[in-house]
PyMOL CGO cylinders between C-alpha atoms (Angstrom):
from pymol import cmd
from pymol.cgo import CYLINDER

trace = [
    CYLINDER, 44.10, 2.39, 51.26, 46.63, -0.13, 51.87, 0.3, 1, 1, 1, 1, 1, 1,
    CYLINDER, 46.63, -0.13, 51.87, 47.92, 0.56, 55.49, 0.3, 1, 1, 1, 1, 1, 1,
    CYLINDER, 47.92, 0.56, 55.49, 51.69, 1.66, 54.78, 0.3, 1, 1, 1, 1, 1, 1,
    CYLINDER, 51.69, 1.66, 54.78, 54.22, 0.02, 57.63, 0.3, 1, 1, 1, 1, 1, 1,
    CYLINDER, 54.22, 0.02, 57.63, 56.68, 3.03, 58.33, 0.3, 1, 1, 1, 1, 1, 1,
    CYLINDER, 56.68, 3.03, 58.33, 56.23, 2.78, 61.50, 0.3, 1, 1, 1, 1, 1, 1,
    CYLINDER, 56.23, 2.78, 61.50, 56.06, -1.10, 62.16, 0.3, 1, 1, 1, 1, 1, 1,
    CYLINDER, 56.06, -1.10, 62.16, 58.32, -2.86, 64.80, 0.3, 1, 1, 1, 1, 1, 1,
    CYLINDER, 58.32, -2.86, 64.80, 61.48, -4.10, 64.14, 0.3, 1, 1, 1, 1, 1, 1,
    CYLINDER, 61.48, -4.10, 64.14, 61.75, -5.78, 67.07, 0.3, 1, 1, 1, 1, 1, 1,
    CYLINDER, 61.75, -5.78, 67.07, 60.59, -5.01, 70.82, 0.3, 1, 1, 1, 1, 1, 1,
    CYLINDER, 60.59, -5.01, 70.82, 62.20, -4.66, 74.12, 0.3, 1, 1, 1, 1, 1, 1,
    CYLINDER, 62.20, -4.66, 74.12, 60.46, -5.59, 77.24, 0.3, 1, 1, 1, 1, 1, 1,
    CYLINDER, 60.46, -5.59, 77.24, 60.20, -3.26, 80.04, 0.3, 1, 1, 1, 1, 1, 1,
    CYLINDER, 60.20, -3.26, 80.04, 58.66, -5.49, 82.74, 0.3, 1, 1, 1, 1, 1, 1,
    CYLINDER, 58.66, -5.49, 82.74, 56.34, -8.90, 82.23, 0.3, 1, 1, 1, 1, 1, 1,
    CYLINDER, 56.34, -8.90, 82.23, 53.42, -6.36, 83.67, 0.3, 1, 1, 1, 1, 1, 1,
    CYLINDER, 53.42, -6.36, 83.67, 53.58, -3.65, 80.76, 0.3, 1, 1, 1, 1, 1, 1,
    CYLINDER, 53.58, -3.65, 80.76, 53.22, -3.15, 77.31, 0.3, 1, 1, 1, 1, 1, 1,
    CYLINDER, 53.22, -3.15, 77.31, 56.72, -4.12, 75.79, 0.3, 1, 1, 1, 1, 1, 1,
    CYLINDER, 56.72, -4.12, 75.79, 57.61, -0.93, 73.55, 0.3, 1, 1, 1, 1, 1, 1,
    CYLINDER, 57.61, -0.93, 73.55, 58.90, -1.08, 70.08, 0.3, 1, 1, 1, 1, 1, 1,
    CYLINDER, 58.90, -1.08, 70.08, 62.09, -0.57, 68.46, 0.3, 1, 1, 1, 1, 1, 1,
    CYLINDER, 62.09, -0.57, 68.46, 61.19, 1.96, 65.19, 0.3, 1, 1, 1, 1, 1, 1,
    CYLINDER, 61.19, 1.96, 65.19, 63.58, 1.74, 62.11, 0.3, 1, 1, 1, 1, 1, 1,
    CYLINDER, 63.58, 1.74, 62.11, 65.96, 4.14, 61.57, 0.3, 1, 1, 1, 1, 1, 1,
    CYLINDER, 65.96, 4.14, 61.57, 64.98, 7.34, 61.06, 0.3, 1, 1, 1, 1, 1, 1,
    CYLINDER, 64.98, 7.34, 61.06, 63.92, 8.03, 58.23, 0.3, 1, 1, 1, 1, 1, 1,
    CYLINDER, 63.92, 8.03, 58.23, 61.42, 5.50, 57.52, 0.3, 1, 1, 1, 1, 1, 1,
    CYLINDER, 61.42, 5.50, 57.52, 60.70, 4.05, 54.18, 0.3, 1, 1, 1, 1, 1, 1,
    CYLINDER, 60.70, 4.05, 54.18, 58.49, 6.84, 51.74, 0.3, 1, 1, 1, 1, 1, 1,
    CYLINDER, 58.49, 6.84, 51.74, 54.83, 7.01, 52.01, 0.3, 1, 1, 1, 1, 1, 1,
    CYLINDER, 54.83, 7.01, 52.01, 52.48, 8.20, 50.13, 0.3, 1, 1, 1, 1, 1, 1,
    CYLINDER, 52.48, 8.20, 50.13, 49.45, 10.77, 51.21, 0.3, 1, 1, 1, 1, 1, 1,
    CYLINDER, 49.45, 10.77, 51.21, 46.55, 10.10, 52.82, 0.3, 1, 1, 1, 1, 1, 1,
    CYLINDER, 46.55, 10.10, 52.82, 47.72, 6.19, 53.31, 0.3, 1, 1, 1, 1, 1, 1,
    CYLINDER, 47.72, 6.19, 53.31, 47.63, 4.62, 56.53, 0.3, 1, 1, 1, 1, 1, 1,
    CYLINDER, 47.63, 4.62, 56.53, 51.07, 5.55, 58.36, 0.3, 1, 1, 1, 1, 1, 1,
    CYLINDER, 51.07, 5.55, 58.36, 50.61, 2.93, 61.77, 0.3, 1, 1, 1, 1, 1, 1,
    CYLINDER, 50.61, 2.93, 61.77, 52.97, 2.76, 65.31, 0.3, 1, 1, 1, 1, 1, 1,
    CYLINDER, 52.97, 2.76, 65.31, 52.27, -0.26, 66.81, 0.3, 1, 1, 1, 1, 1, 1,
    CYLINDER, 52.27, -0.26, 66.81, 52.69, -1.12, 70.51, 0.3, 1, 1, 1, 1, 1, 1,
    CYLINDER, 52.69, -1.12, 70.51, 53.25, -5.04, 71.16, 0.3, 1, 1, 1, 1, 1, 1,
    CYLINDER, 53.25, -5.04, 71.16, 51.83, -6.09, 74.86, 0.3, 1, 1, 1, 1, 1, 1,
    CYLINDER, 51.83, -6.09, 74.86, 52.70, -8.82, 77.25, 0.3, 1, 1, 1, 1, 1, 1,
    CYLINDER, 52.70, -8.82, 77.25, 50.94, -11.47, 78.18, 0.3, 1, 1, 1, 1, 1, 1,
    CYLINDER, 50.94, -11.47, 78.18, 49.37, -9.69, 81.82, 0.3, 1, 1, 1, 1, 1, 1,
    CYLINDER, 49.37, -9.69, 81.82, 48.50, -6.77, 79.92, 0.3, 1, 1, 1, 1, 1, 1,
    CYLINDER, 48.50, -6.77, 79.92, 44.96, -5.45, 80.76, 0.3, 1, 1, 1, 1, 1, 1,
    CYLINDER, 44.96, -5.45, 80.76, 43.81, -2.79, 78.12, 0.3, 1, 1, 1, 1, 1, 1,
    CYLINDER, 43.81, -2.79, 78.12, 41.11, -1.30, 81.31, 0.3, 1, 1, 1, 1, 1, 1,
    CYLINDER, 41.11, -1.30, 81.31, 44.02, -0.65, 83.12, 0.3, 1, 1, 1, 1, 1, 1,
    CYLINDER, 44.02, -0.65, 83.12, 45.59, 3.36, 82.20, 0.3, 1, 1, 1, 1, 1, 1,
    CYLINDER, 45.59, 3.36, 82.20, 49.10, 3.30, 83.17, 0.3, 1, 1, 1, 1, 1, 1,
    CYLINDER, 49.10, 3.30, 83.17, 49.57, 0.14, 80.92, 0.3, 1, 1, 1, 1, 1, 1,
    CYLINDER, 49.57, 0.14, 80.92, 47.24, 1.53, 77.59, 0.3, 1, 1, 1, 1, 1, 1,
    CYLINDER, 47.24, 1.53, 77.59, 48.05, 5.03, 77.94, 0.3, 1, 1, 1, 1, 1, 1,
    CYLINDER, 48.05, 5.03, 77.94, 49.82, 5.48, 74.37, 0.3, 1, 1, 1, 1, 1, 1,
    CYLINDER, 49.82, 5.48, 74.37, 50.44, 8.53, 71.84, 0.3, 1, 1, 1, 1, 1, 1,
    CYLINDER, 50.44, 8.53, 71.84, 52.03, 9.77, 68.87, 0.3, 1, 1, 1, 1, 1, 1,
    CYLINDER, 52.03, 9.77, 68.87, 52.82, 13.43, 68.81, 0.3, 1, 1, 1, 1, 1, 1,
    CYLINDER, 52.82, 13.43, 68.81, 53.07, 14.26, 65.15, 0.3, 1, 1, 1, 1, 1, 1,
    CYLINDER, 53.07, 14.26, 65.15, 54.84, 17.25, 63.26, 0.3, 1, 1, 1, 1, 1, 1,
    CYLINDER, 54.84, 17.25, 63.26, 54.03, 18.09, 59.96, 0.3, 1, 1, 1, 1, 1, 1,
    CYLINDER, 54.03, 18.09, 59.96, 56.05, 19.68, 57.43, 0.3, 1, 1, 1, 1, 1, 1,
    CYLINDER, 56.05, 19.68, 57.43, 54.89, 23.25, 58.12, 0.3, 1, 1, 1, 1, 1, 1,
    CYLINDER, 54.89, 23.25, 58.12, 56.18, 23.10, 61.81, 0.3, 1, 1, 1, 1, 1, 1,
    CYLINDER, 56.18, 23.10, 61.81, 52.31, 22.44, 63.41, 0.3, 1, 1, 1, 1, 1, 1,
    CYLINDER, 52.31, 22.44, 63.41, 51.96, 19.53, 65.82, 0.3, 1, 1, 1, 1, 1, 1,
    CYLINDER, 51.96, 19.53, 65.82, 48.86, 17.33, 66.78, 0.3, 1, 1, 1, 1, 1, 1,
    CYLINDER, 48.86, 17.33, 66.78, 48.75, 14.30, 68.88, 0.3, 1, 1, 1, 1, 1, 1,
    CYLINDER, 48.75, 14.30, 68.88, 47.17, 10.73, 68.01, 0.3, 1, 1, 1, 1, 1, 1,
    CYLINDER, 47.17, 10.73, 68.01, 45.64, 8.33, 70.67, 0.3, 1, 1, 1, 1, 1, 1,
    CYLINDER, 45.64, 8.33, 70.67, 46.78, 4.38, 70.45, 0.3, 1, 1, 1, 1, 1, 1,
    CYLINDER, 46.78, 4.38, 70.45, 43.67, 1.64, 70.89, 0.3, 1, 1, 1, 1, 1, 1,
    CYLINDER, 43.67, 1.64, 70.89, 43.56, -1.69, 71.73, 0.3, 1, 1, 1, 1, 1, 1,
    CYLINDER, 43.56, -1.69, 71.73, 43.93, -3.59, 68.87, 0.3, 1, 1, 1, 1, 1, 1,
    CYLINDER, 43.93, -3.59, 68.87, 43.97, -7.77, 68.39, 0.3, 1, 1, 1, 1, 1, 1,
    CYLINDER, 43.97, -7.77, 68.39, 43.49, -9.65, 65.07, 0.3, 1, 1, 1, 1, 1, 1,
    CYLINDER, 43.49, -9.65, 65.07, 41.03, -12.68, 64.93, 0.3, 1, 1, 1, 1, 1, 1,
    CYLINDER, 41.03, -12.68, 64.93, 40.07, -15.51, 62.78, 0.3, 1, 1, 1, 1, 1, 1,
    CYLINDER, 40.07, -15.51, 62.78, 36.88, -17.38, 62.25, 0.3, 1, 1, 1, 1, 1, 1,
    CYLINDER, 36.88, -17.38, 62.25, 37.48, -20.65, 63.73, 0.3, 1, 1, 1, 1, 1, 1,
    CYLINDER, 37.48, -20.65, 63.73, 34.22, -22.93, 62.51, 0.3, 1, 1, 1, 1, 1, 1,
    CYLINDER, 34.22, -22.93, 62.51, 32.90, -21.67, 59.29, 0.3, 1, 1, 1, 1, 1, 1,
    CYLINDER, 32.90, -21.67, 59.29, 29.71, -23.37, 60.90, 0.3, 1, 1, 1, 1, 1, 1,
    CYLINDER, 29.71, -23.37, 60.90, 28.80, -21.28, 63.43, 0.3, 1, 1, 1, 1, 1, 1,
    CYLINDER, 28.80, -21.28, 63.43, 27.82, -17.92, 63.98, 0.3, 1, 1, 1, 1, 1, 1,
    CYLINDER, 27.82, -17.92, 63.98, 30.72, -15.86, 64.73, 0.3, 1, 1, 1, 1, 1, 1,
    CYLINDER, 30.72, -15.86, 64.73, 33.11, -18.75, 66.35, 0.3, 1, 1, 1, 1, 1, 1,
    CYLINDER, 33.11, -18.75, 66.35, 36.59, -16.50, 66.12, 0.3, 1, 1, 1, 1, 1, 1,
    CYLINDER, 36.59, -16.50, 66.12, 39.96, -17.19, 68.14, 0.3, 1, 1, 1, 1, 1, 1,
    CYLINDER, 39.96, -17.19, 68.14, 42.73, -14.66, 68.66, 0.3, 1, 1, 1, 1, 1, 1,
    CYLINDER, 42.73, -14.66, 68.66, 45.14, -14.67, 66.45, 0.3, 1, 1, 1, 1, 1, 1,
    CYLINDER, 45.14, -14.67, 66.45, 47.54, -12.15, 67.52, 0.3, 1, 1, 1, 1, 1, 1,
    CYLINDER, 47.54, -12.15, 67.52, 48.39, -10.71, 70.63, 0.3, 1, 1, 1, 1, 1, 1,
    CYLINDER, 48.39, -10.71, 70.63, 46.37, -7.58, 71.90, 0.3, 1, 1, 1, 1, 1, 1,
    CYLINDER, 46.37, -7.58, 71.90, 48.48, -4.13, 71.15, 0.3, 1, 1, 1, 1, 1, 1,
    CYLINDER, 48.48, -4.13, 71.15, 48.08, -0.76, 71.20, 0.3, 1, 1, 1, 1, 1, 1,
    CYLINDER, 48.08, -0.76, 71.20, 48.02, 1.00, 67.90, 0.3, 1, 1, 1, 1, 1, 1,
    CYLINDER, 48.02, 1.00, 67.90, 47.64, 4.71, 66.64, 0.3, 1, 1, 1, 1, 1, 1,
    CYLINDER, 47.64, 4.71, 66.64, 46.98, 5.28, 62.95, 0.3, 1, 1, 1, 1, 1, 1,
    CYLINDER, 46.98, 5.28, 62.95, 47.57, 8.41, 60.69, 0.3, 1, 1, 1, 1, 1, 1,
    CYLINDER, 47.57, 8.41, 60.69, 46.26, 9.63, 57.29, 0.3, 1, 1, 1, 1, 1, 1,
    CYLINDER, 46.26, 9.63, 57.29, 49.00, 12.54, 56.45, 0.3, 1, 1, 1, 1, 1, 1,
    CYLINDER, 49.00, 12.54, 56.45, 47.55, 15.56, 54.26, 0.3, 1, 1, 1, 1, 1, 1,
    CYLINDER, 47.55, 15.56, 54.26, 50.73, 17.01, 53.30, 0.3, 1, 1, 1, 1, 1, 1,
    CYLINDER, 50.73, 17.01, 53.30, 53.77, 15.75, 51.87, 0.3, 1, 1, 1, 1, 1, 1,
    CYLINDER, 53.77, 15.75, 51.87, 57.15, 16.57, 52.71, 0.3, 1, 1, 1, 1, 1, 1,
    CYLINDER, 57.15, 16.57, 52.71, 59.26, 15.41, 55.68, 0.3, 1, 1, 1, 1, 1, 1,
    CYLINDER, 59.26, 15.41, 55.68, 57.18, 14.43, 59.01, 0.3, 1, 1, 1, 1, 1, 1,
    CYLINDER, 57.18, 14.43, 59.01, 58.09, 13.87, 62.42, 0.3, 1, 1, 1, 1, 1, 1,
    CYLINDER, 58.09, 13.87, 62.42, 56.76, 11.81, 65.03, 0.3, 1, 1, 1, 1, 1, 1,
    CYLINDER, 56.76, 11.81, 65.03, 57.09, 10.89, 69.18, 0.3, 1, 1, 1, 1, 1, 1,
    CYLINDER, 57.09, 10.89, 69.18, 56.31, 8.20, 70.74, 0.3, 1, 1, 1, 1, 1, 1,
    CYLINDER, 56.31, 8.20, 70.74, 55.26, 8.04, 74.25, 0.3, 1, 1, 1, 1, 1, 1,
    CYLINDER, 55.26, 8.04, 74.25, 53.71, 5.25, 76.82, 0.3, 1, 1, 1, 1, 1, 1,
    CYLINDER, 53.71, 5.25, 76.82, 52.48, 5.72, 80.23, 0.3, 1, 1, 1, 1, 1, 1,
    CYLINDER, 52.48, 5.72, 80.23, 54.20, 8.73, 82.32, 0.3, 1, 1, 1, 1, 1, 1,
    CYLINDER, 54.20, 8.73, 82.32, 54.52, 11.00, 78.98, 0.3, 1, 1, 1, 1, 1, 1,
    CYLINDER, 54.52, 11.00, 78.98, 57.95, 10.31, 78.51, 0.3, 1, 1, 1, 1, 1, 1,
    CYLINDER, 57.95, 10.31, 78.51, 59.40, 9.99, 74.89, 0.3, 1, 1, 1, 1, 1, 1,
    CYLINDER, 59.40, 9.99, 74.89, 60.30, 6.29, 74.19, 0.3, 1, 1, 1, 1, 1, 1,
    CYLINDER, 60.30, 6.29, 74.19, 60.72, 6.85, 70.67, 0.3, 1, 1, 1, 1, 1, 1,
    CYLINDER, 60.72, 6.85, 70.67, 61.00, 9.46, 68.03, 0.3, 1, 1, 1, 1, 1, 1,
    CYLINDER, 61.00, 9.46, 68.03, 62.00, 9.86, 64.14, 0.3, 1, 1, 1, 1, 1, 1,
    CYLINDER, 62.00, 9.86, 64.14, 61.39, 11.21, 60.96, 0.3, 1, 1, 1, 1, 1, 1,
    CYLINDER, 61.39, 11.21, 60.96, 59.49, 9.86, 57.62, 0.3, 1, 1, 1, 1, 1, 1,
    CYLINDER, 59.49, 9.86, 57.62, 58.96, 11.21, 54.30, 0.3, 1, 1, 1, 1, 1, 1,
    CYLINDER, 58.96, 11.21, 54.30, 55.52, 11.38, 52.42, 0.3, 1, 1, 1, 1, 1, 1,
    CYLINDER, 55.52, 11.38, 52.42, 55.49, 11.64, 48.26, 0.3, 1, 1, 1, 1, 1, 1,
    CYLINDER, 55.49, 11.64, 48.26, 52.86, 14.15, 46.36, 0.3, 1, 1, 1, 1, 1, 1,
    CYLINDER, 52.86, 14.15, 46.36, 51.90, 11.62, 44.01, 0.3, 1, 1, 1, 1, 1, 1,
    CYLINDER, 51.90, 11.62, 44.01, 55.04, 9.80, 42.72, 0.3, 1, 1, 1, 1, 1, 1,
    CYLINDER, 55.04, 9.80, 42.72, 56.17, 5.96, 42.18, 0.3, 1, 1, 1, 1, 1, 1,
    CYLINDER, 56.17, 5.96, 42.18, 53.64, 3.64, 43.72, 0.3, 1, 1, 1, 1, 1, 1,
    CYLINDER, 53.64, 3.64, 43.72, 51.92, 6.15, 46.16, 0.3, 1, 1, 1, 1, 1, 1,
    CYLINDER, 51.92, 6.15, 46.16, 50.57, 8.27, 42.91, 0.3, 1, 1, 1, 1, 1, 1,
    CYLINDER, 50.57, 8.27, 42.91, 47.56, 10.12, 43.68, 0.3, 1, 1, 1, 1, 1, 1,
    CYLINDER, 47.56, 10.12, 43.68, 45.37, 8.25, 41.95, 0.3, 1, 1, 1, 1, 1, 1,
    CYLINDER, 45.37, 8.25, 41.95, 46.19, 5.39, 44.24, 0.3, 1, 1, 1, 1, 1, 1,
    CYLINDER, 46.19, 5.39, 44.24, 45.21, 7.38, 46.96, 0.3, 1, 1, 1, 1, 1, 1,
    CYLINDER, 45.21, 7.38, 46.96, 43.05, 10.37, 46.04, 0.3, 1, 1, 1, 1, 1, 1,
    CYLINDER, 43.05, 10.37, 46.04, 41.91, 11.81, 49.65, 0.3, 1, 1, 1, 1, 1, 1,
    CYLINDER, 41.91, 11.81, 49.65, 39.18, 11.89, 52.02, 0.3, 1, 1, 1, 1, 1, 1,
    CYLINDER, 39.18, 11.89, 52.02, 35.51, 11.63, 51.15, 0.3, 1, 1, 1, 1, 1, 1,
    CYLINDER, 35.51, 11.63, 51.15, 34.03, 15.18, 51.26, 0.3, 1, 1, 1, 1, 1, 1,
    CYLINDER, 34.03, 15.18, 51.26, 31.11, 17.65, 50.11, 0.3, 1, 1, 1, 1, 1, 1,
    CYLINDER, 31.11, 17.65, 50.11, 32.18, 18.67, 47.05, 0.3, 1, 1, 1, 1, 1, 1,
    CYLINDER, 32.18, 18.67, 47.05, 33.01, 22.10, 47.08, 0.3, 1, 1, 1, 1, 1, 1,
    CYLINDER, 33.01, 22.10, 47.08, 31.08, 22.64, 43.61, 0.3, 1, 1, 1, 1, 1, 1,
    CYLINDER, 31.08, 22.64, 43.61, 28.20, 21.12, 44.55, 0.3, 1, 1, 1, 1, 1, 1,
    CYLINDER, 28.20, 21.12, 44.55, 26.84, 20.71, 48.10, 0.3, 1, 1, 1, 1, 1, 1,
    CYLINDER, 26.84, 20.71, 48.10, 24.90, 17.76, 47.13, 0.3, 1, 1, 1, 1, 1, 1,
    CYLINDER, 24.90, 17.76, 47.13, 26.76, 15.79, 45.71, 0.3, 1, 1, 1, 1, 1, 1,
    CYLINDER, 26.76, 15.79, 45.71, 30.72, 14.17, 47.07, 0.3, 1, 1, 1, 1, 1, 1,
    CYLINDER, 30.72, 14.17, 47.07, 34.19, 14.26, 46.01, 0.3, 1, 1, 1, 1, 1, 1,
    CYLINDER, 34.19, 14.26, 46.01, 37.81, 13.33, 47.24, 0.3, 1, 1, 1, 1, 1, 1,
    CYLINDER, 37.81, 13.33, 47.24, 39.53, 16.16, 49.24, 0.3, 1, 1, 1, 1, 1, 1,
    CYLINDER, 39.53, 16.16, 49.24, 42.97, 15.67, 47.31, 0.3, 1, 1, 1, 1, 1, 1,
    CYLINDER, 42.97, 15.67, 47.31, 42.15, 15.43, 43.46, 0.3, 1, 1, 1, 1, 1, 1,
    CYLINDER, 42.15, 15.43, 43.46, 38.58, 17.25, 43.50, 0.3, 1, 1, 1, 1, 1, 1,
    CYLINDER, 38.58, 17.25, 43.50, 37.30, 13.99, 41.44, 0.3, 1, 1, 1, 1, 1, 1,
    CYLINDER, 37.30, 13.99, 41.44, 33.85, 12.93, 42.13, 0.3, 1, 1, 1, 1, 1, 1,
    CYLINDER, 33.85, 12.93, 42.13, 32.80, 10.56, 44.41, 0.3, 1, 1, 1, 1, 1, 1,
    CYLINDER, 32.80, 10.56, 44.41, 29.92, 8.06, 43.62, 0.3, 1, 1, 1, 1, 1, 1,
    CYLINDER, 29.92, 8.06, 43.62, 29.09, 5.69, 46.13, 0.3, 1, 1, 1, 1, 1, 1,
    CYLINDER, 29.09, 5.69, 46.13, 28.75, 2.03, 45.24, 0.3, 1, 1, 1, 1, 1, 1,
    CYLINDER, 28.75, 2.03, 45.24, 27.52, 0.10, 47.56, 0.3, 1, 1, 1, 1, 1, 1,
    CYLINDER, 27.52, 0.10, 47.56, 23.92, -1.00, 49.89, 0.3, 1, 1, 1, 1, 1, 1,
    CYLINDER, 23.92, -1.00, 49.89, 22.35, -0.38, 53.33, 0.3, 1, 1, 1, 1, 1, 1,
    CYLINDER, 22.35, -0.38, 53.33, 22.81, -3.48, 55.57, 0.3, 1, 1, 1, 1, 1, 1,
    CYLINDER, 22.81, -3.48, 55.57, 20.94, -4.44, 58.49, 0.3, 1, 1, 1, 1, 1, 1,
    CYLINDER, 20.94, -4.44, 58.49, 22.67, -6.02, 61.43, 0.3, 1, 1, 1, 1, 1, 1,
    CYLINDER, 22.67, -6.02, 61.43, 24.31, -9.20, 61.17, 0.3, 1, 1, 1, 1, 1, 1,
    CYLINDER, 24.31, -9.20, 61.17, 27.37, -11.25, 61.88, 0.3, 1, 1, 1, 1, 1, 1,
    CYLINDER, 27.37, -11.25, 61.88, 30.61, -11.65, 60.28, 0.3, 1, 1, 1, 1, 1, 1,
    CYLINDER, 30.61, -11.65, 60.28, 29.27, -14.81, 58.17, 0.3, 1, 1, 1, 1, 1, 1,
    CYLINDER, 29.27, -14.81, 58.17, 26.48, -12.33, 56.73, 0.3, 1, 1, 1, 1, 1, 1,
    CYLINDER, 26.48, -12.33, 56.73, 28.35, -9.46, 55.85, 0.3, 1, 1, 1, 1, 1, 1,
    CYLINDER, 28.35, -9.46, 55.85, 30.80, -11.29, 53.90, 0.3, 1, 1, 1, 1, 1, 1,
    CYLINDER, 30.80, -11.29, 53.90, 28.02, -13.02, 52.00, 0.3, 1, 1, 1, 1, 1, 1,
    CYLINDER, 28.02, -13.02, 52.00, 26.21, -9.42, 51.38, 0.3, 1, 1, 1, 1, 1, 1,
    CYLINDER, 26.21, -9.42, 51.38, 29.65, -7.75, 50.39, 0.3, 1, 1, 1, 1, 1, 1,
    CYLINDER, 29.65, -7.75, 50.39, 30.83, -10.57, 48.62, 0.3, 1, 1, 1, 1, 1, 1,
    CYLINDER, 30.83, -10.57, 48.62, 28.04, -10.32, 46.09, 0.3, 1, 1, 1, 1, 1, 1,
    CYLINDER, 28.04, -10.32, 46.09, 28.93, -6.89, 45.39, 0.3, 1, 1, 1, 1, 1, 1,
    CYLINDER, 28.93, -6.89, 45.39, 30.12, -5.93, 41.91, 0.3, 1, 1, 1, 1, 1, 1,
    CYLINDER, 30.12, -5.93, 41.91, 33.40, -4.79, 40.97, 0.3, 1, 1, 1, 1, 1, 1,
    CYLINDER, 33.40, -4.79, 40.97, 34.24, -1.76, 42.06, 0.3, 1, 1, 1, 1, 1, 1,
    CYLINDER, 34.24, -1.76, 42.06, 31.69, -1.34, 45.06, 0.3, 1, 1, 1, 1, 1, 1,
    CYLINDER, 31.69, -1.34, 45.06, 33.22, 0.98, 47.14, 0.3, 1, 1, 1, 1, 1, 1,
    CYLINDER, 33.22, 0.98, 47.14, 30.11, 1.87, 49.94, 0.3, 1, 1, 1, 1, 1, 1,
    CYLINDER, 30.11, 1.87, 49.94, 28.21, 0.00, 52.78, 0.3, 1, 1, 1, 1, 1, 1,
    CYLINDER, 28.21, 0.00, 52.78, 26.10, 1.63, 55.49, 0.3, 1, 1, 1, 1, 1, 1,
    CYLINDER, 26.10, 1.63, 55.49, 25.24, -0.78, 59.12, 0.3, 1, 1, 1, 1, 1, 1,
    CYLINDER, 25.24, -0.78, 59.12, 22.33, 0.46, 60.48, 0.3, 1, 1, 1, 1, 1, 1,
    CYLINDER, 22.33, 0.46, 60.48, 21.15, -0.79, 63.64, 0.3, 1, 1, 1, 1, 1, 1,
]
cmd.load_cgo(trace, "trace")
């Protein structure tokens, strides 16, 4: 699914040139989502920040779904790149600065809540967002669950939300790089929607 920015940075405030600079969320609440689309709270670093080091990439989101229950998400390292030399094998440059960034799939729609904390455990920020059943632009059948066993049929797969039947699309690939994965995937038809890496 198309990842859903309700909890992108506005803006960030620095704490010190050796630490992860922490963002400043919208106000609370954040724009409508829809379920099981990516929800993500990014963490912009500075420039010194080292990703091996715990008391600067020690990030979660507690989260607090509509029924009252509460589970906590882990941030990674994450950093964008682009491929540089079309010629060569996997030639890619940084194009974005490294952050730390937890994503969430919500299940259940109504109004969430979420925490953010860095470091020492202590809250740095916290809101509210809304997530839609299936109306407007986030309508189920944009976004119809997780891949599962069917419950009607242990051999074959459907999506957890609508029950629909899954049938994969798709081919095994062998290892590669970047250049030969998007030649293998890019000669996909329409509507592939599978791909298995085996090693």
């Amino acid at each position: 699914p198309t990842p859903h920015p309700a909890l992108s940075p506005s803006g960030t405030s620095p704490t010190s040139d050796d630490a992860p600079r922490l963002i400043s969320l919208p106000p609370s609440p954040v724009p409508l989502c829809g379920l099981w689309e990516a929800v993500i709270a990014t963490v912009p670093a500075a420039p010194s920040f080292d990703p091996f080091n715990q008391t600067q990439a020690a990030c979660f989101v507690d989260f607090t779904q509509p029924n009252g229950s509460t589970f906590t998400v882990d941030a990674f390292v994450f950093q964008n790149f682009t491929r540089t030399d079309p010629s060569q094998w996997d030639s890619l440059t940084a194009s974005s600065s490294p952050a730390m960034v937890a994503r969430l799939s919500p299940v259940h729609a109504g109004a969430w809540k979420y925490a953010l904390s860095c470091f020492n455990g202590t809250v740095q920020h916290s809101g509210t967002f809304s997530v839609s059943a299936s109306t407007g632009p986030h309508a189920i059948g944009q976004c119809a669950g997780f891949v599962r066993v069917a419950p009607y049929d242990v051999y074959a797969f459907a999506f957890s939300g609508t029950g629909e039947r899954y049938y994969g699309v798709g081919e095994n690939n062998c290892w590669g790089n970047q250049q030969s994965y998007e030649k293998w995937w890019g000669a996909l038809p329409a509507g592939a929607n599978y791909s298995r890496i085996w090693v």
